[in-house]
C-alpha positions in Angstrom: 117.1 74.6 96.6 113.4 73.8 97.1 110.5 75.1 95.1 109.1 79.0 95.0 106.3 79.1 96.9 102.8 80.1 95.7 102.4 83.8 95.2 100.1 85.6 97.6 97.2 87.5 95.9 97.7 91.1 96.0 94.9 93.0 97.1 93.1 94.8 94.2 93.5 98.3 95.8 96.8 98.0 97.6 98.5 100.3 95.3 100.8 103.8 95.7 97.6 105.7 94.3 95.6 104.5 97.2 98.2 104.9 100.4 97.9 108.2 102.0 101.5 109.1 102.5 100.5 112.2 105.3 103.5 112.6 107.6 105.5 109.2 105.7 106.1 110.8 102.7 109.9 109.6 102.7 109.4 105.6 103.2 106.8 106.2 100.4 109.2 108.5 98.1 111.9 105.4 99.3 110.0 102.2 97.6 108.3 104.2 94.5 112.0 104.4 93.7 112.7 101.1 94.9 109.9 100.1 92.4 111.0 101.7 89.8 114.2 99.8 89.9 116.5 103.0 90.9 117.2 102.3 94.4 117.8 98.5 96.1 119.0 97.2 99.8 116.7 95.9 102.6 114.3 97.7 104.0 112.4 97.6 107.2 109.0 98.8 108.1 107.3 98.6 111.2 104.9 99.9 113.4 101.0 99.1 114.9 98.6 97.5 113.0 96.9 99.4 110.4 99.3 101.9 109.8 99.5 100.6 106.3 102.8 98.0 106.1 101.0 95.6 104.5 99.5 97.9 101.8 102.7 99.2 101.1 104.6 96.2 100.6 101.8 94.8 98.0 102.1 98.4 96.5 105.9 97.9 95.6 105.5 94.7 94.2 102.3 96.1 92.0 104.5 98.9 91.0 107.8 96.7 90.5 105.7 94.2 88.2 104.7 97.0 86.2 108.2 98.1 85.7 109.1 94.9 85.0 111.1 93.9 87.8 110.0 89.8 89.1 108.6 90.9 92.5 106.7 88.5 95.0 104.3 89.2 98.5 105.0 86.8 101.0 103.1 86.8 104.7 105.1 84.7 107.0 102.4 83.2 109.4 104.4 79.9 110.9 100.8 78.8 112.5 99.4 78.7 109.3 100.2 76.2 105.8 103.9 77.8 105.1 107.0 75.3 106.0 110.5 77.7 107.1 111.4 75.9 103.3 109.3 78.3 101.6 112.0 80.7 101.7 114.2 79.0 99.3 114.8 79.1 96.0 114.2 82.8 95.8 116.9 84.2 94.4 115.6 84.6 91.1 113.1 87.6 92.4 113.8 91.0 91.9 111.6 92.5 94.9 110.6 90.2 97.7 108.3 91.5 100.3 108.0 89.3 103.7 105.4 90.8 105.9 104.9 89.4 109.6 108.9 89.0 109.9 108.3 88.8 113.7 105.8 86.1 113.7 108.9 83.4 113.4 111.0 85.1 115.9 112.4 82.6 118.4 111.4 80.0 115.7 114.6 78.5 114.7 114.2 77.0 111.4 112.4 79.9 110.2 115.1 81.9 111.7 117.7 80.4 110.0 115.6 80.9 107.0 115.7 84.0 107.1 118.9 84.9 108.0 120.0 83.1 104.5 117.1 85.5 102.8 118.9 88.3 103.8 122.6 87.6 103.4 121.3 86.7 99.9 119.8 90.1 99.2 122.2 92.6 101.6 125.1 90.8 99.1 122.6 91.6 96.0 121.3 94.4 93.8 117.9 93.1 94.3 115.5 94.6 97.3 114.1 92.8 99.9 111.1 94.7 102.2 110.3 93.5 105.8 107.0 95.0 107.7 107.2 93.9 111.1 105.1 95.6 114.6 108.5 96.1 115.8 111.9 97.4 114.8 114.5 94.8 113.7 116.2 94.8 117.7 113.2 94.7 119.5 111.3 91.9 116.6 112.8 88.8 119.2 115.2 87.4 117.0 117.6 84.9 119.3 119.8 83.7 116.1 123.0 86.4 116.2 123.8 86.1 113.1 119.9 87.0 111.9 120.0 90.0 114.4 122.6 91.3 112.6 121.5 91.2 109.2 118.2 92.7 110.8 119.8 95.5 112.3 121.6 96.8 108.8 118.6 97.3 107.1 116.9 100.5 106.4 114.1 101.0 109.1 111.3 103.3 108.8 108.4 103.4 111.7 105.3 104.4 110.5 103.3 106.8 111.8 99.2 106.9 112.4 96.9 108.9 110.0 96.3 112.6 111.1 92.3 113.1 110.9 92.7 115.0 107.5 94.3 111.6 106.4 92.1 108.9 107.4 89.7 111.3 105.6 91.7 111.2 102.4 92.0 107.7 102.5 88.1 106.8 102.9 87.6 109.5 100.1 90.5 107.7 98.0 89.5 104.2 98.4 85.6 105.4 97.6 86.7 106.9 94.2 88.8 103.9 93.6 85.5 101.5 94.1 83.5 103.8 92.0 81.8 105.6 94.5 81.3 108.9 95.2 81.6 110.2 98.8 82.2 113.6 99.7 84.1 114.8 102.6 81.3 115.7 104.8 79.9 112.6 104.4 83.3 111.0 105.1 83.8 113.3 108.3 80.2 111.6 109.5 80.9 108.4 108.7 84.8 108.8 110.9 83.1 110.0 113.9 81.1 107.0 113.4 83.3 103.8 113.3 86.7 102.6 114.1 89.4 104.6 112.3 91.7 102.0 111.6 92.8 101.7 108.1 91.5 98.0 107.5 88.0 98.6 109.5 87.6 101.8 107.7 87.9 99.7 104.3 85.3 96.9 105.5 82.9 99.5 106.1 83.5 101.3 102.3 82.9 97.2 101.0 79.6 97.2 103.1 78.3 100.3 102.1 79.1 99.8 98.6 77.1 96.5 98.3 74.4 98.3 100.4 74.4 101.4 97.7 74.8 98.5 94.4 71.2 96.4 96.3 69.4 99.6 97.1 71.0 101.6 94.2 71.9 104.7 96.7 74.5 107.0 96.4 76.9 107.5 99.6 74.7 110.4 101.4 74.9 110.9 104.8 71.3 109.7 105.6 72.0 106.8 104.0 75.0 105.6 106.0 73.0 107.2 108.3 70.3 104.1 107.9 73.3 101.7 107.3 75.0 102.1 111.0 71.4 101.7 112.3 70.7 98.5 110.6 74.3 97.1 111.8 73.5 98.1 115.3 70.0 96.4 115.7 
C-alpha cells in the first residue's frame, strides 16, 4: 500500500473565518458541512488563480480536524519532490484535499493514481475535495476511466471578489494579524496594488512588519510612505 505521505503545513490563516464567501456562499455553506462531518462525496473546485481554492481546501481540513474527522492537504505538483505513490495508502483519512489535480493531467502514473483515489472515495462515506483552474472535462485527463470519476463529482466554479469583497478580505485578514485597518484605508491601499487574493496578503505581511519596526499603526500616510519606499 505504500506510506502516507508527509502532511502539508496549513497556512495559519487559511480558515472559514478568513474566506470572504461574497457571491460563493453555497460551495462555502457545502464544505462547513462537509467539515462538520454532515455531508460527504467528491467535490470539485475550480477556477483562476486567486479566487481562493487553495484557502478553502486548507479551511475544511482546519475545520474537519477540529471536529475530529482525520483530514489531510495535499498539493500535487509532479515537477516538484512528490512520486504518483504518494497517493496510496490513504484510505484511512476522513477528508482528503488534492489541490493542483490538473498539474498531472496527461501524466499517466499520476493518472492512474488518481483514478484509484477517487473510486476509493466516490465508493466511501469519506469526502475527497479537488481545486483545479479548470472543470473536471476540460482539466486534460486522457485515462477514461479517471474522466469519468472526474465528471461525477460535485463542481463548483468560483467566482472573483466584488470590490466590497476584496475590501472585506484585506480588512479580515488585518484583524486576524492583529492589525487594525479601517476601510478607508483599505479602499487606498486597493486602488494601490494588485487585487488578487494572495498579492493582497503579501502586502498586509509587509506592512505589518513595517508597522511592528517603526511601531505605526495602519494609516493611510503610512502605507502611503510604504508604497513609496517599494517603488524607489
Amino acid at each position: 500500500m505504500g506510506q502516507l505521505p508527509l502532511p502539508f503545513k496549513l497556512h495559519r490563516l487559511a480558515s472559514f473565518e478568513t474566506f470572504v464567501a461574497d457571491s460563493n456562499e453555497t460551495l462555502v455553506s457545502h464544505l462547513e458541512a462537509v467539515a462538520r462531518g454532515e455531508r460527504g462525496g467528491v467535490i470539485w473546485l475550480c477556477g483562476a488563480r486567486g479566487r481562493g481554492k487553495t484557502h478553502l481546501l486548507q479551511a475544511s481540513c482546519r475545520a474537519a480536524d477540529r471536529a475530529g474527522t482525520r483530514a489531510m492537504y495535499l498539493p500535487l505538483d509532479p515537477g516538484g519532490a512528490l512520486e504518483p505513490d504518494c497517493l496510496l495508502g490513504l484510505d484511512s483519512i476522513g477528508l482528503l484535499a488534492l489541490d493542483q489535480v490538473d498539474t498531472v493531467a496527461g501524466r499517466p502514473p499520476w493518472e492512474t493514481r488518481l483514478f484509484s483515489v477517487l473510486d476509493g472515495f466516490q465508493s466511501s462515506r469519506r469526502t475527497l475535495l479537488l481545486a483545479a483552474s479548470s472543470a473536471p472535462a476540460a482539466a486534460g485527463f486522457v485515462l477514461a476511466d479517471l474522466v469519468s470519476r472526474a465528471a461525477a463529482a460535485a463542481v463548483y466554479r468560483l467566482n472573483p471578489l466584488s470590490d466590497d469583497g476584496q475590501q472585506q478580505v484585506l480588512v479580515a485578514h488585518a484583524h486576524f494579524r492583529g492589525l487594525d485597518l479601517d476601510e478607508a484605508t483599505a479602499r487606498y491601499l486597493l486602488a494601490r496594488v494588485d487585487r488578487e487574493v494572495g498579492e493582497l496578503c503579501r502586502w498586509l505581511e509587509r506592512l505589518d512588519r513595517a508597522s511592528l519596526i517603526e511601531q505605526r499603526r495602519l494609516t493611510v500616510p503610512f502605507i502611503r510612505k510604504a508604497l513609496a519606499a517599494e517603488d524607489s
